[in-house]
Residue, then its C-alpha position, 0 to 999 in steps of 0.5 A: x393534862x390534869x398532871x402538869x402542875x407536877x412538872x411546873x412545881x419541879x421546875x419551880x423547885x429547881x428554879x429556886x435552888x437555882x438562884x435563891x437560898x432556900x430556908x432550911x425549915x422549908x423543906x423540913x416543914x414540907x417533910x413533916x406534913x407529908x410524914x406526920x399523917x401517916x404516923x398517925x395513921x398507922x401508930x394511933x389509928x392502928x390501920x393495917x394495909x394488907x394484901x393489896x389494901x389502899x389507904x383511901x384512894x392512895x395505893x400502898x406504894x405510893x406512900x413511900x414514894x411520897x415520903x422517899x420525894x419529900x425527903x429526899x428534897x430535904x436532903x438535896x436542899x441541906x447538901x446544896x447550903x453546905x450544911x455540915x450535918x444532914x437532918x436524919x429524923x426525916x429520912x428515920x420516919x420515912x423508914x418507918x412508915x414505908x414499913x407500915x405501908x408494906x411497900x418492899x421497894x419503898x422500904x429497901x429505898x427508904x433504907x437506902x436514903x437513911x445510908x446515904x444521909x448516915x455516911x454523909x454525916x460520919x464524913x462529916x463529922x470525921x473531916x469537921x476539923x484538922x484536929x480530927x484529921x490528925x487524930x484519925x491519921x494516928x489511929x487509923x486502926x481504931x477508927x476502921x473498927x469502930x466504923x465497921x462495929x457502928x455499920x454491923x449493928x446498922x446491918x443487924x438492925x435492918x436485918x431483924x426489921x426487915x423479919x416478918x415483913x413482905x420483903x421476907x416473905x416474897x423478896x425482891x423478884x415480881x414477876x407481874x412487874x416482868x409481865x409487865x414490861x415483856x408486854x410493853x415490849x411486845x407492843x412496840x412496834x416502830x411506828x411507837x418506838x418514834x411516837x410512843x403509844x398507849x399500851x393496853x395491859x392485862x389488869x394493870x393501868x401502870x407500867x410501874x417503871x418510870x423509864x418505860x412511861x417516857x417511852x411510852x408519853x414521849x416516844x424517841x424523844x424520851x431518849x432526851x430524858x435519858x442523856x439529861x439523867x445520865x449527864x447529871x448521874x456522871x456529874x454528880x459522881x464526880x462532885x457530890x456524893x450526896x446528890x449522887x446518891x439521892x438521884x440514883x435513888x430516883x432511877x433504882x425506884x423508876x425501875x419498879x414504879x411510875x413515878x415519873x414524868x407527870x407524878x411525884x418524882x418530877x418534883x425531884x428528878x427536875x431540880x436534880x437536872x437543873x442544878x447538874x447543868x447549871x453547875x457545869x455551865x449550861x445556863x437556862x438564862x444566856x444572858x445571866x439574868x435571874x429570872x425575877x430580874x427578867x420579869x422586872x425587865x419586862x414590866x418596866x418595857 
């Protein structure tokens, strides 16, 4: 219960993408107070999250969920206005503080956003103008080395970051994470296949997968949830490589962590779901109005 303003923030979100035009410093100003207090913290105050260390009552996992959400939004909202240039400094910080946090995944995925917007960005700027076009056309060559030397040294960069971190040491098999979902899986039985359950885990209170949460909140009808995100994956594949990408960045992350339904990643995942169907026609309002419009509607009545 206490979890709902989670799902009513992304609906709101998703809402205002929706019909209204959404001032680009918003979510940059959003991003910036999520992103500064953890710079502080671990650049000027020093602190070190060691071996299953929490930053107060915030595990060190849930610090790269919060940033990868926010900026994530920043990007969705620059790529919904058309922007030409996605804004990078976010998506470089939150690198930075996810290496801080020593969350492996939060850093693979923090690395994996900043791709997407440096991509997107290249495009961009390489299909900005037809004198461009036609400069790349007659010298096609130079342009394949120069791209391939400009992804080597971003390849060689991560690699020497990711040198002495936890990601190193450990890589990326978890087998509590296994343990985990096998336990899950032992405990479902029908009756919790239809209704869903609270399964009682060995020493964890997660499933750290957001995908087996559904299951486990909602049951069969988690299999809802499913069809939006997959009818929203394929339709963004098809339409925006940018959009295709941040979601796909959710469903890679709700494969390790919760942070879905009812956490952080809603404030994402449903305006990604709302945006997908509205563009391909499924209206939440039949009769076109907007809904500032509709709520004038009933006052005046």
């Amino acid at each position: 219960f206490f979890n709902i303003p989670f799902l009513v923030v992304g609906f709101c979100v998703g809402l205002l993408c929706k019909y209204t035009q959404i001032p680009r410093w918003t979510f940059l100003v959003y991003t910036s107070l999520a992103i500064l207090p953890f710079l502080y913290v671990f650049l000027v105050l020093k602190i070190n999250l060691g071996t299953n260390a929490y930053f107060y009552s915030m595990n060190r996992n849930g610090i790269p969920q919060l940033l990868i959400i926010a900026t994530s939004l920043q990007v969705m909202t620059d790529s919904l206005q058309k922007r030409t240039y996605i804004f990078m400094f976010p998506s470089i910080l939150t690198i930075v503080c996810s290496y801080f946090s020593l969350s492996r995944a939060g850093l693979v995925l923090s690395f994996g956003l900043f791709g997407i917007v440096l991509i997107v960005n290249i495009r961009n700027y390489l299909l900005s103008s037809e004198k461009k076009m036609t400069w790349i056309k007659e010298h096609k060559g130079k342009v394949l080395i120069a791209l391939g030397v400009v992804f080597l040294i971003t390849f060689i960069g991560i690699y020497i970051v990711l040198q002495g971190t936890r990601l190193a040491s450990l890589g990326v098999k978890d087998s509590a994470r296994v343990s985990i979902a096998l336990e899950f899986f032992d405990q479902l039985t029908l009756r919790n296949f239809l209704i869903g359950f609270r399964p009682s885990l060995t020493g964890v209170t997660r499933l750290h997968n957001s995908f087996l949460t559904m299951l486990s909140y909602y049951g069969i009808f988690s299999f809802g949830l499913y069809f939006l995100i997959g009818i929203s994956l394929l339709h963004y594949m098809k339409h925006s490589f940018t959009l295709f990408g941040v979601l796909g960045i959710w469903c890679i992350y709700s494969l390790v962590e919760s942070i879905s339904p009812l956490d952080v990643g809603d404030f994402l995942l449903i305006p990604l779901i709302m945006i997908a169907l509205y563009q391909k026609g499924w209206e939440l309002f039949p009769d076109k109005k907007k809904p500032m419009e509709l709520v004038r509607s009933v006052l005046k009545k």
